[in-house]
KOLGU-4560 file (N, C-alpha, C; in nm, 3 decimals, padded with zeros to 5 digits):
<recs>
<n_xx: 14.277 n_yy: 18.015 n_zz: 03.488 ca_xx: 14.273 ca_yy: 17.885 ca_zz: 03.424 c_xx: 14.394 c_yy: 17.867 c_zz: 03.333 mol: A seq: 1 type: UNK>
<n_xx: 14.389 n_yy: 17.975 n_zz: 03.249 ca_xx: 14.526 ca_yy: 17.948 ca_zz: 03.129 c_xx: 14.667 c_yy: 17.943 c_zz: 03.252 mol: A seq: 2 type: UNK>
<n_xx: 14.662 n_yy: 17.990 n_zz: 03.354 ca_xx: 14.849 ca_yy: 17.966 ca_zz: 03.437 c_xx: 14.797 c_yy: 17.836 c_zz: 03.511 mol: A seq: 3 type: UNK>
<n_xx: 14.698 n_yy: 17.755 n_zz: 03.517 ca_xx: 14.666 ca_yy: 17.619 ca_zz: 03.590 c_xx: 14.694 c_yy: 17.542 c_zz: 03.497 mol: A seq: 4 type: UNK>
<n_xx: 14.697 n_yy: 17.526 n_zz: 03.380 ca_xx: 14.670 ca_yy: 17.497 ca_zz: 03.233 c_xx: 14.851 c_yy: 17.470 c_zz: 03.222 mol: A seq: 5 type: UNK>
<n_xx: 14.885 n_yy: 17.584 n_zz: 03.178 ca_xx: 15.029 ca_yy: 17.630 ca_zz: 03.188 c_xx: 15.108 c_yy: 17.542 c_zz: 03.289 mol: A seq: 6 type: UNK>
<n_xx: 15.103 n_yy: 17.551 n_zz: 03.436 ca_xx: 15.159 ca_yy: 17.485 ca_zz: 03.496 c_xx: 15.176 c_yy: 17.320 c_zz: 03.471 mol: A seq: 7 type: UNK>
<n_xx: 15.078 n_yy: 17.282 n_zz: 03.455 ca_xx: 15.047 ca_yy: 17.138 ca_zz: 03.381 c_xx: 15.114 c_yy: 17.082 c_zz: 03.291 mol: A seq: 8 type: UNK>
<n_xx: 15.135 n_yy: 17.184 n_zz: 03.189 ca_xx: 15.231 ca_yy: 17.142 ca_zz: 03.092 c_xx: 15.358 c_yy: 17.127 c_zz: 03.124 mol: A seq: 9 type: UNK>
<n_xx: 15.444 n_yy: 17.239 n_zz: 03.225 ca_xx: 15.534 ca_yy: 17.252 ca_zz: 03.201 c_xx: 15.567 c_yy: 17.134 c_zz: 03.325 mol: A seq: 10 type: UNK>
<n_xx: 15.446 n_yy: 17.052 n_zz: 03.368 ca_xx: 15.502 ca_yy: 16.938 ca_zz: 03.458 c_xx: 15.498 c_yy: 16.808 c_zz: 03.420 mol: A seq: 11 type: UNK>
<n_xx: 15.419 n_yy: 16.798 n_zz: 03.303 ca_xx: 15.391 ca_yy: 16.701 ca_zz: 03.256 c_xx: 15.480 c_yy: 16.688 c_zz: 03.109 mol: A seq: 12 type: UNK>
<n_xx: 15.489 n_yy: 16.804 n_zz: 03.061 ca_xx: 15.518 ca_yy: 16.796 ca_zz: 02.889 c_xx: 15.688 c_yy: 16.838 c_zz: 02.889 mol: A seq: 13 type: UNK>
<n_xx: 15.706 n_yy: 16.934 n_zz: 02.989 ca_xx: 15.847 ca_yy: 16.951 ca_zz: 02.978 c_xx: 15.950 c_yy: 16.832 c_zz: 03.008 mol: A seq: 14 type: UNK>
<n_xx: 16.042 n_yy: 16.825 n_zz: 02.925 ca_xx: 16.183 ca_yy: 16.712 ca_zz: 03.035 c_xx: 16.205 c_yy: 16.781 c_zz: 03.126 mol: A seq: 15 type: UNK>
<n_xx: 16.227 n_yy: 16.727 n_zz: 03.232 ca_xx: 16.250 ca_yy: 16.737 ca_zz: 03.348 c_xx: 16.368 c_yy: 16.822 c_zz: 03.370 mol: A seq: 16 type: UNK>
<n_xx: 16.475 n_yy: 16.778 n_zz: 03.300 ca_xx: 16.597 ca_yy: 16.911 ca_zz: 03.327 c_xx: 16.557 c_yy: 17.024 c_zz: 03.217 mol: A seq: 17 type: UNK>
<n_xx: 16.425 n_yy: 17.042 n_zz: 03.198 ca_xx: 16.418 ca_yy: 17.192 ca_zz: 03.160 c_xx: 16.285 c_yy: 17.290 c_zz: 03.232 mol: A seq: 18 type: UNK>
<n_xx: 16.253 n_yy: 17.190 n_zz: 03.339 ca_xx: 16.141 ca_yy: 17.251 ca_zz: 03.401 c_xx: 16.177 c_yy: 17.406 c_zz: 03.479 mol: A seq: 19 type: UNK>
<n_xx: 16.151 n_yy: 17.480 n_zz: 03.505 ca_xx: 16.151 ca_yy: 17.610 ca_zz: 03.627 c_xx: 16.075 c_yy: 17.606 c_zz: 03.739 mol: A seq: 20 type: UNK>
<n_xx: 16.112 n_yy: 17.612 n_zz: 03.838 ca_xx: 16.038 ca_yy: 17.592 ca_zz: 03.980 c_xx: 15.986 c_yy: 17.729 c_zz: 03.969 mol: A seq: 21 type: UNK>
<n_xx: 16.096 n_yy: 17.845 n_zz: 03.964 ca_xx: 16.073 ca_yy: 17.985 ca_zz: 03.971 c_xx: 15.962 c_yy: 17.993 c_zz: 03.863 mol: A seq: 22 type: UNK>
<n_xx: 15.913 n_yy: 17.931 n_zz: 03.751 ca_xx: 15.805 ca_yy: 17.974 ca_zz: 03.657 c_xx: 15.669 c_yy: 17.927 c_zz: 03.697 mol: A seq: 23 type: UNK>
<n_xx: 15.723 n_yy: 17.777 n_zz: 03.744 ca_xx: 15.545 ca_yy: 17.738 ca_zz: 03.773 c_xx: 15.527 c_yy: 17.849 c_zz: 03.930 mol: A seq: 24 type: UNK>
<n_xx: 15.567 n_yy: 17.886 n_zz: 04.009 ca_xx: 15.603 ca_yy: 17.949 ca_zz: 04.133 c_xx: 15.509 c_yy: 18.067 c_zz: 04.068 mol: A seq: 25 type: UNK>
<n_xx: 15.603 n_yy: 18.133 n_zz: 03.991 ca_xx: 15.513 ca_yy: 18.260 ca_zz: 03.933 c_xx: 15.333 c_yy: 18.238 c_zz: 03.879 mol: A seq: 26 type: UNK>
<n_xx: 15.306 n_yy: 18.110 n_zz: 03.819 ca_xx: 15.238 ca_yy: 18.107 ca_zz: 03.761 c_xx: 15.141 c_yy: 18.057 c_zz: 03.903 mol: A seq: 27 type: UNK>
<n_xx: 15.171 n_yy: 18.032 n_zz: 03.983 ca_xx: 15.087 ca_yy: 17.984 ca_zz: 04.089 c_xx: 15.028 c_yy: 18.102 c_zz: 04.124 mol: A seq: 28 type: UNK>
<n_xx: 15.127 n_yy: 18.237 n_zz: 04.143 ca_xx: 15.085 ca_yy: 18.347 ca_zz: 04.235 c_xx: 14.959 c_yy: 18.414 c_zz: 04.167 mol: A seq: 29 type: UNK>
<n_xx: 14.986 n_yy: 18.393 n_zz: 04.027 ca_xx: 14.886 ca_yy: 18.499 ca_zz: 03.910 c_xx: 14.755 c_yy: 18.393 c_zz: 03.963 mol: A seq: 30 type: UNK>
<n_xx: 14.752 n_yy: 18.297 n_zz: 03.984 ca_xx: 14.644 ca_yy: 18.159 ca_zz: 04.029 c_xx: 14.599 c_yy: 18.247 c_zz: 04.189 mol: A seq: 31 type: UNK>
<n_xx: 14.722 n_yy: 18.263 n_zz: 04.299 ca_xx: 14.660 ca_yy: 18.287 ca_zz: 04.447 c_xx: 14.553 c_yy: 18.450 c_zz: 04.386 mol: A seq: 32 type: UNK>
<n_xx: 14.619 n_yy: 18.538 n_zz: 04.307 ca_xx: 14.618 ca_yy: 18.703 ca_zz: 04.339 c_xx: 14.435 c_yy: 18.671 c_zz: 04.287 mol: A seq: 33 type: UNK>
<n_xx: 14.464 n_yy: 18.621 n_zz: 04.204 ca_xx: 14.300 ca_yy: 18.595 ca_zz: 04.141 c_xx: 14.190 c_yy: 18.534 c_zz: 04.230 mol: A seq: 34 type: UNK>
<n_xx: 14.254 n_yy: 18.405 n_zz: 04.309 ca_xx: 14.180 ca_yy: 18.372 ca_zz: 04.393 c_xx: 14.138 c_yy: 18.455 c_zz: 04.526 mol: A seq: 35 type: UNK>
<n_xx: 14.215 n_yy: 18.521 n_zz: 04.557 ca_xx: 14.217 ca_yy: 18.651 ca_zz: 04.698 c_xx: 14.123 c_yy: 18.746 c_zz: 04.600 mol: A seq: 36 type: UNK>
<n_xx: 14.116 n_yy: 18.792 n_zz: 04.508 ca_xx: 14.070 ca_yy: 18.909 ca_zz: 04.452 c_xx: 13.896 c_yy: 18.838 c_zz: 04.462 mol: A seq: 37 type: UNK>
<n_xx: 13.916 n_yy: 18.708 n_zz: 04.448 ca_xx: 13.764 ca_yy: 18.664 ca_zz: 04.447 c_xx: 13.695 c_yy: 18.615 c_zz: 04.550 mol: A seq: 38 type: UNK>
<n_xx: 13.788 n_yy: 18.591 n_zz: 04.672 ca_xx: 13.770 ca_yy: 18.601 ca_zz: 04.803 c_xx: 13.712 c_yy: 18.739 c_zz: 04.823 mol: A seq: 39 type: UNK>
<n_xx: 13.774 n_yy: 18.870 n_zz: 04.844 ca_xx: 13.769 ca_yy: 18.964 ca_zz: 04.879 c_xx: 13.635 c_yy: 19.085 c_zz: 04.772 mol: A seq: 40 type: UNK>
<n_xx: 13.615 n_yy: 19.061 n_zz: 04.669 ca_xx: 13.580 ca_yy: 19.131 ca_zz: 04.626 c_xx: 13.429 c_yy: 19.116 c_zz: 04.532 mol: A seq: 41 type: UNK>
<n_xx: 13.429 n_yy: 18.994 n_zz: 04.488 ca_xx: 13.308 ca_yy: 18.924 ca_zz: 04.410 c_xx: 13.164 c_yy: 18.877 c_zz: 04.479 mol: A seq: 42 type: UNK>
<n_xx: 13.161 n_yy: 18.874 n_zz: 04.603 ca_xx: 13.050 ca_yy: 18.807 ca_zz: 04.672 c_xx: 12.969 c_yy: 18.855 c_zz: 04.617 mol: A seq: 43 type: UNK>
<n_xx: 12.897 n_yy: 19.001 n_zz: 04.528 ca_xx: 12.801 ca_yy: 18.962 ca_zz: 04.481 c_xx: 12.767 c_yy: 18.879 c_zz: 04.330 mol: A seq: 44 type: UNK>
<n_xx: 12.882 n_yy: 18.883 n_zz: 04.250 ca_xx: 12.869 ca_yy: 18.796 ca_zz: 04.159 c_xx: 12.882 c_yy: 18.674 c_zz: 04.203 mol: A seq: 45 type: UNK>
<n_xx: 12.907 n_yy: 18.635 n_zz: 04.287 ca_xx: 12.926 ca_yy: 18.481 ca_zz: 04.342 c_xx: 12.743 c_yy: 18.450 c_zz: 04.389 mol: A seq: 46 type: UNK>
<n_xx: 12.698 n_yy: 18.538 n_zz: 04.453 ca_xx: 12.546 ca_yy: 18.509 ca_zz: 04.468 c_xx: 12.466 c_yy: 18.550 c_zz: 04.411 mol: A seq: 47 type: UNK>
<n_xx: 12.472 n_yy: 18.592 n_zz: 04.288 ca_xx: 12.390 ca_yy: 18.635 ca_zz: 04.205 c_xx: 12.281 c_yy: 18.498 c_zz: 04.089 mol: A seq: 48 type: UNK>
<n_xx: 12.242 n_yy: 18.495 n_zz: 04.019 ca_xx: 12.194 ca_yy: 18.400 ca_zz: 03.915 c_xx: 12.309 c_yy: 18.375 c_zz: 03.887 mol: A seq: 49 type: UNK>
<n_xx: 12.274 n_yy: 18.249 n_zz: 03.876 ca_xx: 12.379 ca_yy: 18.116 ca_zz: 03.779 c_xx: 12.401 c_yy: 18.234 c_zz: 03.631 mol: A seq: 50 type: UNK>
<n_xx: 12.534 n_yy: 18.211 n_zz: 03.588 ca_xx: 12.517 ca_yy: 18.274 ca_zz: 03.446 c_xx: 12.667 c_yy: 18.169 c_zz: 03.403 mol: A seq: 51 type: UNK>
<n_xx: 12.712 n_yy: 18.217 n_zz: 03.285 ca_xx: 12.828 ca_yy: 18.163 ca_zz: 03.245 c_xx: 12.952 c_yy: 18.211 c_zz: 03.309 mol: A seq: 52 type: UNK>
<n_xx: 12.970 n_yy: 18.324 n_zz: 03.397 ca_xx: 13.130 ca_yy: 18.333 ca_zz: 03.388 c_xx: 13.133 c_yy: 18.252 c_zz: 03.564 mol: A seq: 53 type: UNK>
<n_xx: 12.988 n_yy: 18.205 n_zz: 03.610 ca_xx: 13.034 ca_yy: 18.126 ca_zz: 03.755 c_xx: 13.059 c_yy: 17.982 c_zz: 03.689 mol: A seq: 54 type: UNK>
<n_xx: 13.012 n_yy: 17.945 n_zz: 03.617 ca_xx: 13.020 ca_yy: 17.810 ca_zz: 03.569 c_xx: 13.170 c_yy: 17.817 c_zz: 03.527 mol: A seq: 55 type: UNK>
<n_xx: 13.226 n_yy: 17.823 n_zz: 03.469 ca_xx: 13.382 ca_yy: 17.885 ca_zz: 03.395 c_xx: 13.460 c_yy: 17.925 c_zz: 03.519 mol: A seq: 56 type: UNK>
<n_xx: 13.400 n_yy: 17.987 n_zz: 03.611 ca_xx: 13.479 ca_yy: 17.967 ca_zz: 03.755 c_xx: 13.502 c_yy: 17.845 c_zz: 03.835 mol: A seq: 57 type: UNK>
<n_xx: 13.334 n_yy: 17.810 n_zz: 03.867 ca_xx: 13.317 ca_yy: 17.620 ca_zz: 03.912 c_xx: 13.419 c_yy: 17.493 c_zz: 03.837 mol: A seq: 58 type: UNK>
<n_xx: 13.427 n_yy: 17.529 n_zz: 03.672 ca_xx: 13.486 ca_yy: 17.474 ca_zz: 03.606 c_xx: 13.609 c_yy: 17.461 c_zz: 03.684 mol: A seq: 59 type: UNK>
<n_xx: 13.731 n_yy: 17.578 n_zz: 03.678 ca_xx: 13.851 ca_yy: 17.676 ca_zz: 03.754 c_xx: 13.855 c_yy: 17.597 c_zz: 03.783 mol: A seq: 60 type: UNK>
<n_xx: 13.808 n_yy: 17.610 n_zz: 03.947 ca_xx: 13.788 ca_yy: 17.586 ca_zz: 04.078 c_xx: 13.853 c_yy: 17.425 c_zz: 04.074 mol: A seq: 61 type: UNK>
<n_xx: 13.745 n_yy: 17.356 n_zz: 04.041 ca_xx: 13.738 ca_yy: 17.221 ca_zz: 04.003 c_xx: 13.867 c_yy: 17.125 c_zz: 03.928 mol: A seq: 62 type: UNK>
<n_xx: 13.942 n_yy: 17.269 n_zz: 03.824 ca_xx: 14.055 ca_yy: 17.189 ca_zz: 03.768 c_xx: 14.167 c_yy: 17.208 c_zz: 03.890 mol: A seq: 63 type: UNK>
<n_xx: 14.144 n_yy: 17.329 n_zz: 03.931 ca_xx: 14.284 ca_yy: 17.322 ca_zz: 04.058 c_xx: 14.276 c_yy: 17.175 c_zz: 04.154 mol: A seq: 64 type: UNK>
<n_xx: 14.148 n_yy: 17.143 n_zz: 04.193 ca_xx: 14.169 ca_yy: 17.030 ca_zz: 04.283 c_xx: 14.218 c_yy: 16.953 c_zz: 04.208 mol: A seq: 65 type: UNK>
<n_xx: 14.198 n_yy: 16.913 n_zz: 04.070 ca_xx: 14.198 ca_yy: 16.818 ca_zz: 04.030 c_xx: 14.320 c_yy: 16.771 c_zz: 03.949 mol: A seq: 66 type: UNK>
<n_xx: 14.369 n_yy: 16.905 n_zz: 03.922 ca_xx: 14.542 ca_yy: 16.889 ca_zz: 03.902 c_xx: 14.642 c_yy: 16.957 c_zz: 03.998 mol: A seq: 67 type: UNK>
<n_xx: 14.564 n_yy: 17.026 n_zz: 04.062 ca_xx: 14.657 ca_yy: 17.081 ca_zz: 04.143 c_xx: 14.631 c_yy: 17.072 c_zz: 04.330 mol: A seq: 68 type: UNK>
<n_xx: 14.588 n_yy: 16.997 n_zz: 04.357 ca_xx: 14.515 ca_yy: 16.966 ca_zz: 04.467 c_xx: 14.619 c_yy: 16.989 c_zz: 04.561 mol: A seq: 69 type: UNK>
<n_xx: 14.754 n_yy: 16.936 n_zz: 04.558 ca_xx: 14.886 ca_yy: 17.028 ca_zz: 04.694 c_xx: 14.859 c_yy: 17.108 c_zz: 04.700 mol: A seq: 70 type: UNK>
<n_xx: 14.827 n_yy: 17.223 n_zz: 04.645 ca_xx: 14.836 ca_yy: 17.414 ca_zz: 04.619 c_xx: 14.745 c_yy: 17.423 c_zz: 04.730 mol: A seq: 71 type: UNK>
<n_xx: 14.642 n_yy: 17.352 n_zz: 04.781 ca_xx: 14.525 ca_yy: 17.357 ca_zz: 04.833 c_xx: 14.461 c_yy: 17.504 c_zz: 04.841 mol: A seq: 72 type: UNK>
<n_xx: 14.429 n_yy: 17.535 n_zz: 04.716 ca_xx: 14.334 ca_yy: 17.669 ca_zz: 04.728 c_xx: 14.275 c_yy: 17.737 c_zz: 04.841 mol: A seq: 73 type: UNK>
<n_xx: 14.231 n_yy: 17.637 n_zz: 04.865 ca_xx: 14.119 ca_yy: 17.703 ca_zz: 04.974 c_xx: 14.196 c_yy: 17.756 c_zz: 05.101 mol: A seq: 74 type: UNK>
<n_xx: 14.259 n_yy: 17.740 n_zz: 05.118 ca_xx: 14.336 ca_yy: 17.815 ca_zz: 05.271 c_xx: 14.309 c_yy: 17.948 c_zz: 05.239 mol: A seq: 75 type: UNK>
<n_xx: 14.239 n_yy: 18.004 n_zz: 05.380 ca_xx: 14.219 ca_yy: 18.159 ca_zz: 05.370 c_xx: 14.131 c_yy: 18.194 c_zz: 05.268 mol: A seq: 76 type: UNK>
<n_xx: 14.073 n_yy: 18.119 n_zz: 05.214 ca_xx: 13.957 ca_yy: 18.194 ca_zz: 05.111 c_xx: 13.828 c_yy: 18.152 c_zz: 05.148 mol: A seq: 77 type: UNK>
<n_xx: 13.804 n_yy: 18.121 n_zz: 05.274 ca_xx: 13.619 ca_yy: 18.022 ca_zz: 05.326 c_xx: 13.576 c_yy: 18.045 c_zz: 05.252 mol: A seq: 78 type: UNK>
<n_xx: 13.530 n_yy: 18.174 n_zz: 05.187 ca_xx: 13.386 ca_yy: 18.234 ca_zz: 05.101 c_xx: 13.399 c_yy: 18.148 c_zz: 04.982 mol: A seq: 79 type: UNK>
<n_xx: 13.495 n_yy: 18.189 n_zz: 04.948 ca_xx: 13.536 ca_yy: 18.095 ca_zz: 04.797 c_xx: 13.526 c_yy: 17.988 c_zz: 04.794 mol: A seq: 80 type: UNK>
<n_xx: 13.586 n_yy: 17.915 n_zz: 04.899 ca_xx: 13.541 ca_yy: 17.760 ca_zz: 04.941 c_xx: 13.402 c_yy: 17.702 c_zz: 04.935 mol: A seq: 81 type: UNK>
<n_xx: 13.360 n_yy: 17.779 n_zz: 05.060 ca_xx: 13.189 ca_yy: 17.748 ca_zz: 05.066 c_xx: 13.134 c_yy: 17.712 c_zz: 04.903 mol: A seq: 82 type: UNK>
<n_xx: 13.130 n_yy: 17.810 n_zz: 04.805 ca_xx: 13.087 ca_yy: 17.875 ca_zz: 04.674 c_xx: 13.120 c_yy: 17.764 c_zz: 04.611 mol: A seq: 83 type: UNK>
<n_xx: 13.225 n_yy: 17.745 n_zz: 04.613 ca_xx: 13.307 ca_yy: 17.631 ca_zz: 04.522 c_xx: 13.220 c_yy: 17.472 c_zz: 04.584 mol: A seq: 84 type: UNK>
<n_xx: 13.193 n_yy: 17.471 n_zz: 04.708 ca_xx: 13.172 ca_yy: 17.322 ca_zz: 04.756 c_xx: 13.002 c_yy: 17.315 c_zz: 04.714 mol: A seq: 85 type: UNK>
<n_xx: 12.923 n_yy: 17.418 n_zz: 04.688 ca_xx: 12.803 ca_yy: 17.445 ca_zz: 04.700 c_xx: 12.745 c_yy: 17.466 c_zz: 04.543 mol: A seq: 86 type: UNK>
<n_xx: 12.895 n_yy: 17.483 n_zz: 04.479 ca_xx: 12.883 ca_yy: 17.502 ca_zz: 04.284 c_xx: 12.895 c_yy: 17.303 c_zz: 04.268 mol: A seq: 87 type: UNK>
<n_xx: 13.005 n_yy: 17.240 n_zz: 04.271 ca_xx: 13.045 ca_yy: 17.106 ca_zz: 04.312 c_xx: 12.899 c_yy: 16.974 c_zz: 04.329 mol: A seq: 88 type: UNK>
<n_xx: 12.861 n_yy: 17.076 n_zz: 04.446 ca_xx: 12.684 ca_yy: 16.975 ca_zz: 04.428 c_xx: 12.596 c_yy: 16.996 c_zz: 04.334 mol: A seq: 89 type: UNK>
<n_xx: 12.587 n_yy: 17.087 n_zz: 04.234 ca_xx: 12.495 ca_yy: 17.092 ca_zz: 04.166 c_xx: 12.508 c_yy: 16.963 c_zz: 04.041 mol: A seq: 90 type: UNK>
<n_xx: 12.354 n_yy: 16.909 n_zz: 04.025 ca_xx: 12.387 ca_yy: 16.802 ca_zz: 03.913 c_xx: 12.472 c_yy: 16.784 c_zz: 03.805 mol: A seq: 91 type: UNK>
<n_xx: 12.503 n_yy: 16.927 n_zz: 03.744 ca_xx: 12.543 ca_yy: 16.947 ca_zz: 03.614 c_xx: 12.674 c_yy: 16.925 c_zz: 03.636 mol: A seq: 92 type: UNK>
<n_xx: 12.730 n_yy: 17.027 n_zz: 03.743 ca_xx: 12.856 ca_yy: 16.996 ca_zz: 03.785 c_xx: 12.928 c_yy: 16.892 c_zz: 03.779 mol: A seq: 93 type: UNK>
<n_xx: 12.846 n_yy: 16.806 n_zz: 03.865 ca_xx: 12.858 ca_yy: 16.610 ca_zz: 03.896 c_xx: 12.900 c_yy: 16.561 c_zz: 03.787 mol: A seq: 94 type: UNK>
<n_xx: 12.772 n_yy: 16.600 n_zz: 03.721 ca_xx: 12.766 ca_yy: 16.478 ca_zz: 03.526 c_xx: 12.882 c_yy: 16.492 c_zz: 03.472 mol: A seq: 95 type: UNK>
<n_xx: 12.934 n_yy: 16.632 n_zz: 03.478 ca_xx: 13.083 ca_yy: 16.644 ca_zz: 03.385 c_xx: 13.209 c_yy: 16.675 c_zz: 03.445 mol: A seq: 96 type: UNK>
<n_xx: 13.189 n_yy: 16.597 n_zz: 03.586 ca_xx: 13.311 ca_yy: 16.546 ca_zz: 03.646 c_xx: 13.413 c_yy: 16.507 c_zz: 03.589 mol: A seq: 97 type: UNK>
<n_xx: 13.567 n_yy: 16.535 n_zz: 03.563 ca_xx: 13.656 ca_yy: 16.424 ca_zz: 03.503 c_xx: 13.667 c_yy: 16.308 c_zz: 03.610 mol: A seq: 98 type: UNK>
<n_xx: 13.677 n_yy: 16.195 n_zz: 03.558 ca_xx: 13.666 ca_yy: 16.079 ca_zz: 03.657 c_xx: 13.813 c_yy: 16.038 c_zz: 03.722 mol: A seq: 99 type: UNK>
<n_xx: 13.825 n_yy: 16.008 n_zz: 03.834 ca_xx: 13.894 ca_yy: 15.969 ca_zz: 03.917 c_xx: 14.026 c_yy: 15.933 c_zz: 03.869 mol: A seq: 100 type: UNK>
<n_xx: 14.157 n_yy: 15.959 n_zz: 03.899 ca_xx: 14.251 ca_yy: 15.843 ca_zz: 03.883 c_xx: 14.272 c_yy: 15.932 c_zz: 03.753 mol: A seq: 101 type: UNK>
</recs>
């Protein structure tokens, strides 16, 4: 979250002739290695009881589409996908949507 966060700024807040391709680039990968690590390795915390650190993930999840939606996460991660589209429907999720636009 903090290098999704990060990237944001430095696209939105930086002037433009001081942005780094090579930094947000880096900051993407620390974003993929995390996402593969949770592809590959979490399925049982991913199906376990609802607790706080999936919600704080759903949260994640949710800001990448939503600021970062080119990156398209989900390539190569189904499991994560599924998880993420199946966290997404739950009511709570919904209610504290940031809204559109």
């Amino acid at each position: 979250m903090d290098a999704a966060v990060l990237m944001r700024y430095e696209t939105v807040l930086r002037p433009e002739t001081q942005r780094s391709a090579e930094w947000l680039e880096a900051q993407w990968q620390k974003i993929a290695r995390s996402l593969d690590a949770l592809e590959t390795g979490w399925g049982g915390f991913l199906s376990g009881p609802l607790c706080a650190g999936q919600i704080a993930l759903g949260c994640a999840l949710g800001y990448l589409d939503f600021r970062h939606a080119a990156r398209s996460w989900r390539g190569g991660r189904p499991k994560l996908a599924q998880w993420a589209a199946q966290m997404a429907r739950r009511p709570s999720m919904q209610a504290t949507e940031p809204p559109a636009g």
